[in-house]
MDAnalysis code that builds the backbone (N, CA, C; Angstrom):
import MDAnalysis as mda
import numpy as np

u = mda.Universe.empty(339, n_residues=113, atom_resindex=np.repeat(np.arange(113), 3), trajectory=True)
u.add_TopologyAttr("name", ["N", "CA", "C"] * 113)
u.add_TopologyAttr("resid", np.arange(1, 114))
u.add_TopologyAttr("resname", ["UNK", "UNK", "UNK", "UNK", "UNK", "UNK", "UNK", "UNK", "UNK", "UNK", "UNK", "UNK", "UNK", "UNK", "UNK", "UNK", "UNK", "UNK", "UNK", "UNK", "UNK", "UNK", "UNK", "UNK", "UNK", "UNK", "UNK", "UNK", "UNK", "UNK", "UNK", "UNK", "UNK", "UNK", "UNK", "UNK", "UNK", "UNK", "UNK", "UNK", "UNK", "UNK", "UNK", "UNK", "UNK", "UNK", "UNK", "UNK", "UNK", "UNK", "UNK", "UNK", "UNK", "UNK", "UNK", "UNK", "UNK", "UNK", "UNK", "UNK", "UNK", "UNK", "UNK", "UNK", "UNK", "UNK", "UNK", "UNK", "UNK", "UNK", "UNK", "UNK", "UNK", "UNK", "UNK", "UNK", "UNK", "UNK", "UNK", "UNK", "UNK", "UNK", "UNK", "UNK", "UNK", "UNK", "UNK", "UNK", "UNK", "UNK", "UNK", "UNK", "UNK", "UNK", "UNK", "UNK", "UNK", "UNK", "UNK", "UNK", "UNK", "UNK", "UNK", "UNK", "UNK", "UNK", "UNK", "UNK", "UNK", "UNK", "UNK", "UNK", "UNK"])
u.atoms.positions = np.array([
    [37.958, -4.843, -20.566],
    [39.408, -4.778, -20.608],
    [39.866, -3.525, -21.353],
    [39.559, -3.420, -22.445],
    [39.659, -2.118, -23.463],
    [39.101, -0.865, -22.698],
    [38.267, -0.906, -21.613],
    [38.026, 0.215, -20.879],
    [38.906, 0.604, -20.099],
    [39.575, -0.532, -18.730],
    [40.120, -0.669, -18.018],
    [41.701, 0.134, -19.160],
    [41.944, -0.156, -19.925],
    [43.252, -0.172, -20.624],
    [43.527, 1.257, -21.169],
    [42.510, 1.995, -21.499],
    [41.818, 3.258, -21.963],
    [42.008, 3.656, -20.471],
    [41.806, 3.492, -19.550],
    [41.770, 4.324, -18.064],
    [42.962, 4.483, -17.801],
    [43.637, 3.461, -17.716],
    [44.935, 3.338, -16.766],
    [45.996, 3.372, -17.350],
    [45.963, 2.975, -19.059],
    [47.138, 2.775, -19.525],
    [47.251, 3.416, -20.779],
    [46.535, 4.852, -20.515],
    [46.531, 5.651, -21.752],
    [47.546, 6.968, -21.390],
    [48.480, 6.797, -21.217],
    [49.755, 7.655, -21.149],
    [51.031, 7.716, -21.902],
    [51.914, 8.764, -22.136],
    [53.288, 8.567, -23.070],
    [54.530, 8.225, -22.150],
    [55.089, 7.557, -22.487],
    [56.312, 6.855, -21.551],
    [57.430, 6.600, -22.595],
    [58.655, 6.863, -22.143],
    [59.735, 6.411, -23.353],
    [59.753, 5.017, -23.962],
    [59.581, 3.988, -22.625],
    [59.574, 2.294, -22.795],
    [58.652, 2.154, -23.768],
    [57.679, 2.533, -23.506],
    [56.159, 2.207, -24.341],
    [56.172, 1.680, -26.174],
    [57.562, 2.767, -26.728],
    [57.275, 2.861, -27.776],
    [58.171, 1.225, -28.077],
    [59.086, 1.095, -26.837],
    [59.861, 0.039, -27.324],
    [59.104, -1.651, -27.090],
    [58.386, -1.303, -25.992],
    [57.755, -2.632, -25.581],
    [56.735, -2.671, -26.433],
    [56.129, -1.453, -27.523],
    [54.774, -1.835, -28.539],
    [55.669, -2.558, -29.725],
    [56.947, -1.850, -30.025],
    [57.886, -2.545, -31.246],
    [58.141, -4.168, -30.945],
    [58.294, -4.196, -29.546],
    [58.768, -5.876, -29.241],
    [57.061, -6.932, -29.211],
    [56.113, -6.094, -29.205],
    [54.613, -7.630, -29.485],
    [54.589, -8.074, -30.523],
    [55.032, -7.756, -31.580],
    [55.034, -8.518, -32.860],
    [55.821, -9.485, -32.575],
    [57.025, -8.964, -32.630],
    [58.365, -10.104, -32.802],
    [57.937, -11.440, -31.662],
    [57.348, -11.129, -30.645],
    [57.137, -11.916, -29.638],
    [56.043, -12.979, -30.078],
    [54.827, -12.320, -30.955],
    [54.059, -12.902, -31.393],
    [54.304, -14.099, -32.301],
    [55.350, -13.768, -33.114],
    [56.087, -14.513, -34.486],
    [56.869, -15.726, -33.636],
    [57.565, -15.263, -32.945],
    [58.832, -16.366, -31.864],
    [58.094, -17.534, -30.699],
    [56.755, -16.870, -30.196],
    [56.189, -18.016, -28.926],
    [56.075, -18.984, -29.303],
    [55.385, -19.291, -30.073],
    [55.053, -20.782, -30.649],
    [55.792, -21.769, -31.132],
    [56.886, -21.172, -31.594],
    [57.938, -22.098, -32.438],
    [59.070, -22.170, -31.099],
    [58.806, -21.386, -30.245],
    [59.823, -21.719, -29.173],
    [59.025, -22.409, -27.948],
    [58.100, -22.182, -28.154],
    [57.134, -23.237, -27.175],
    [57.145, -24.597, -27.781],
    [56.884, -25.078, -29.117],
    [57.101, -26.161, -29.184],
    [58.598, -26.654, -29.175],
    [59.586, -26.292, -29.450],
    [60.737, -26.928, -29.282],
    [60.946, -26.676, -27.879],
    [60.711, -25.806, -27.163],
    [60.834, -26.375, -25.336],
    [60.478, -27.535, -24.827],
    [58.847, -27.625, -25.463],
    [58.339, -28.930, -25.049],
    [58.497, -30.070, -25.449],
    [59.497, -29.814, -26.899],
    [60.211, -31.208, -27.095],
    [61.303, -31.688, -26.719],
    [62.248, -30.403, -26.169],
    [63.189, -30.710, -25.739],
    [63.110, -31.322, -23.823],
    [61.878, -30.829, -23.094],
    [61.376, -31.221, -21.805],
    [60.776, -32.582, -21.548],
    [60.229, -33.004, -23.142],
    [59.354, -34.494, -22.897],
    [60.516, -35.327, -22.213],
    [61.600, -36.002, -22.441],
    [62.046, -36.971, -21.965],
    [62.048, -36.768, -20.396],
    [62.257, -35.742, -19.919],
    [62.658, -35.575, -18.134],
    [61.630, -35.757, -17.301],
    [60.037, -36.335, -17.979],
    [59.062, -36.171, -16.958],
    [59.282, -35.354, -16.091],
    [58.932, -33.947, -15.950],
    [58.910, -33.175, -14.796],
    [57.428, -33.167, -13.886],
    [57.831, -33.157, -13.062],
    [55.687, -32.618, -12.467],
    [55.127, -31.884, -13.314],
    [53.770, -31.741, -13.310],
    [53.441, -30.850, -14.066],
    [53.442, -29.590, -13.792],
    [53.743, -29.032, -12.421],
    [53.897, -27.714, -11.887],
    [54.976, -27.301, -12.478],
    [56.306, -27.937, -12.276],
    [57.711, -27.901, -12.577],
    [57.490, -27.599, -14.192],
    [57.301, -28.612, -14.884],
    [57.110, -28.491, -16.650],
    [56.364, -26.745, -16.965],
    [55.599, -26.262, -16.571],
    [54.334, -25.258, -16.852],
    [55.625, -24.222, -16.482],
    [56.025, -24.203, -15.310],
    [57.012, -22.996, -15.267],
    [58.337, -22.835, -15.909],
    [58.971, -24.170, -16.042],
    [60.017, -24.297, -17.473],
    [59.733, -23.925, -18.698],
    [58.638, -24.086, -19.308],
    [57.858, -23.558, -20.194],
    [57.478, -22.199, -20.782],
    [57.161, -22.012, -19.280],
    [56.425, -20.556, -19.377],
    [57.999, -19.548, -19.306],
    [58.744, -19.445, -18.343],
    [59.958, -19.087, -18.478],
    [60.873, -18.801, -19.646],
    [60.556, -20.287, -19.534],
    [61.801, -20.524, -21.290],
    [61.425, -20.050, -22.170],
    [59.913, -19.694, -22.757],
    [59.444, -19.434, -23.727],
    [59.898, -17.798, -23.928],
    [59.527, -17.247, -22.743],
    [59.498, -15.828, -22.725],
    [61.059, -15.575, -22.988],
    [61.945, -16.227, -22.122],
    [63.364, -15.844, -22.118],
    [63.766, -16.298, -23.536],
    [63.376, -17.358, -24.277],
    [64.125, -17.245, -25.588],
    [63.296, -16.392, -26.606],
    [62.442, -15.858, -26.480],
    [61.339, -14.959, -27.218],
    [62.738, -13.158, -26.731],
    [62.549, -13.176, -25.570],
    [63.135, -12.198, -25.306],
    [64.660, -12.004, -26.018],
    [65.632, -12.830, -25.683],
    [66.959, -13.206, -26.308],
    [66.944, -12.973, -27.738],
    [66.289, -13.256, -28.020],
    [65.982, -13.932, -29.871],
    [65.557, -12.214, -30.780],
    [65.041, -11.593, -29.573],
    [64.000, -10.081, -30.087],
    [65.273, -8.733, -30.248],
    [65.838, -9.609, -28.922],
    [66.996, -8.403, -28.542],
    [68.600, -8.517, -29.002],
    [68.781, -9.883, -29.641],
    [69.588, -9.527, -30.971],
    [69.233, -9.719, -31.615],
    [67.791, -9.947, -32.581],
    [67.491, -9.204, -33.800],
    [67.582, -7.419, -33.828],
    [67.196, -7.341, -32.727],
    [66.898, -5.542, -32.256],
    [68.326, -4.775, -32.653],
    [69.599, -5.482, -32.391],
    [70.560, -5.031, -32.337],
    [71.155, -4.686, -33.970],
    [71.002, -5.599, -35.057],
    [71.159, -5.688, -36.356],
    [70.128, -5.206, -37.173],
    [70.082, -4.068, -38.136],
    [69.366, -3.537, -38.880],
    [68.728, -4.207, -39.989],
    [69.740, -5.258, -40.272],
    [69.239, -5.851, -41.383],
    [68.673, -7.405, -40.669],
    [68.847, -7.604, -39.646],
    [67.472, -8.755, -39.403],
    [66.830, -8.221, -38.914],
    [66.180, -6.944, -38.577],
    [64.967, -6.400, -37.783],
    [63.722, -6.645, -39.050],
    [63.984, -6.586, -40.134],
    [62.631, -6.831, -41.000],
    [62.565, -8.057, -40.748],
    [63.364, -8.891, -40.470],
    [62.705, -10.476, -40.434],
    [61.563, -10.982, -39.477],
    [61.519, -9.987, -38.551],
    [60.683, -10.455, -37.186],
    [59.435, -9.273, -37.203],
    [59.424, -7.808, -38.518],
    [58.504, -7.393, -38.370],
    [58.841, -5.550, -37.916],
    [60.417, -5.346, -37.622],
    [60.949, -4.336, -36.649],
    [61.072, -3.197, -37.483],
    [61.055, -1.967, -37.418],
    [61.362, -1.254, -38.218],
    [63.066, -0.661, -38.214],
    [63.045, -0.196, -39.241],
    [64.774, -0.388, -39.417],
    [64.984, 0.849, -38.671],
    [66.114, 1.170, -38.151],
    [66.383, 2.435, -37.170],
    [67.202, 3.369, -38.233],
    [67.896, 3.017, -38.946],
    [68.782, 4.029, -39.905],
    [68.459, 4.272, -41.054],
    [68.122, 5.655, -41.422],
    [68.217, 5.574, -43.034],
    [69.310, 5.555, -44.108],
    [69.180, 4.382, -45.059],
    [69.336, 4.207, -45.864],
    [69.641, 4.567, -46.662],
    [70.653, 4.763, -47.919],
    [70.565, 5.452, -49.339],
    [69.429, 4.739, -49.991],
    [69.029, 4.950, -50.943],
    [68.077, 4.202, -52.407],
    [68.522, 3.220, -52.585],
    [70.157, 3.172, -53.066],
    [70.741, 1.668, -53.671],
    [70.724, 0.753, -52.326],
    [70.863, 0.842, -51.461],
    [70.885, 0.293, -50.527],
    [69.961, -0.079, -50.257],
    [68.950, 0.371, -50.073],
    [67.400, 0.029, -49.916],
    [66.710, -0.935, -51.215],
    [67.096, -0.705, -52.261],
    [66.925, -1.721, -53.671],
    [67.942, -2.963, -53.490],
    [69.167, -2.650, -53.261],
    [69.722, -3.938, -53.321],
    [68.725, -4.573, -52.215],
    [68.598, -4.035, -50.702],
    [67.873, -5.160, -49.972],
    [66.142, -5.540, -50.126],
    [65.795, -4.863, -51.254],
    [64.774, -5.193, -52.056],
    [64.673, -6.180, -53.030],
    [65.787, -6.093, -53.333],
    [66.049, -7.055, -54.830],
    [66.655, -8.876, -53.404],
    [67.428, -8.418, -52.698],
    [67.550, -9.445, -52.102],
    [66.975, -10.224, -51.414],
    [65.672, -9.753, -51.032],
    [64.727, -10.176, -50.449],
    [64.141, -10.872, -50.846],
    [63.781, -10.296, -52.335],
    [62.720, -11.177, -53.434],
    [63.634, -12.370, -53.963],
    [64.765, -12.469, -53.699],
    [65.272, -13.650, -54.396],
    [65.344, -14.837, -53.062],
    [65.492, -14.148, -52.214],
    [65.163, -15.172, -50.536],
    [64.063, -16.278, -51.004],
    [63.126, -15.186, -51.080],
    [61.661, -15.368, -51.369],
    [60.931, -16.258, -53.278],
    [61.829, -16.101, -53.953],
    [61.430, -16.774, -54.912],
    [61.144, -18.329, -55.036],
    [62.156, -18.749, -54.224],
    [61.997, -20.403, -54.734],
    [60.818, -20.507, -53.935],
    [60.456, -19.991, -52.839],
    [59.129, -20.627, -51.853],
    [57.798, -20.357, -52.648],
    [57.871, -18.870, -53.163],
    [56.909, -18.896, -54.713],
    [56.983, -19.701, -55.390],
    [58.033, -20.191, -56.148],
    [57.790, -21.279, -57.220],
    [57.284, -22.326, -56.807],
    [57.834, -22.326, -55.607],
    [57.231, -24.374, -54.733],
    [55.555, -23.829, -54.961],
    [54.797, -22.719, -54.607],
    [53.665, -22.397, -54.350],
    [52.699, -22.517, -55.351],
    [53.514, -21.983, -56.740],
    [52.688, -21.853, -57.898],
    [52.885, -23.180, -58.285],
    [53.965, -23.492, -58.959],
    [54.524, -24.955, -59.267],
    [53.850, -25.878, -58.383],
])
């Protein structure tokens, strides 16, 4: 595969840089949107052909939705992994440093505590 991928898909393209920025976020979002699909699908018994493509669909389309307005806001693009598109002053960049870590404190304390 890594050969095949090295052959065919070793070129520069404008999309490229955007569809390598969107596998993370996609990575972080499938699972947690795959299981709430499939909880929200259990009651309807679908076939199982029918279910697999609701699934597979839905997953991608709310993975996609979910990527592309985080994409749009600078300040939720770190949440999913994105890099920020604008620079910043310093204070600006510390306050959302300092705000981050306080997001993040109580889930530390639950951890150590």
């Amino acid at each position: 595969m890594l050969t095949l991928a090295q052959r065919f898909l070793n070129f520069k393209a404008p999309y490229l840089n955007t569809l390598n920025s969107v596998v993370f976020p996609f990575y972080v979002l499938h699972q947690s949107a795959l299981i709430i699909l499939c909880f929200m699908l259990r009651p309807f018994n679908f076939c199982p052909v029918v279910e697999l493509f609701l699934i597979t669909v839905g997953t991608w389309g709310a993975c996609a939705a979910i990527t592309l307005v985080v994409m749009r806001f600078d300040a939720l693009r770190p949440l999913l992994g994105i890099k920020i598109k604008n620079n910043y002053s310093p204070t600006i960049k510390k306050a959302g440093y300092i705000l981050g870590m306080l997001l993040i404190l109580p889930l530390a304390y639950q951890l150590v505590f």
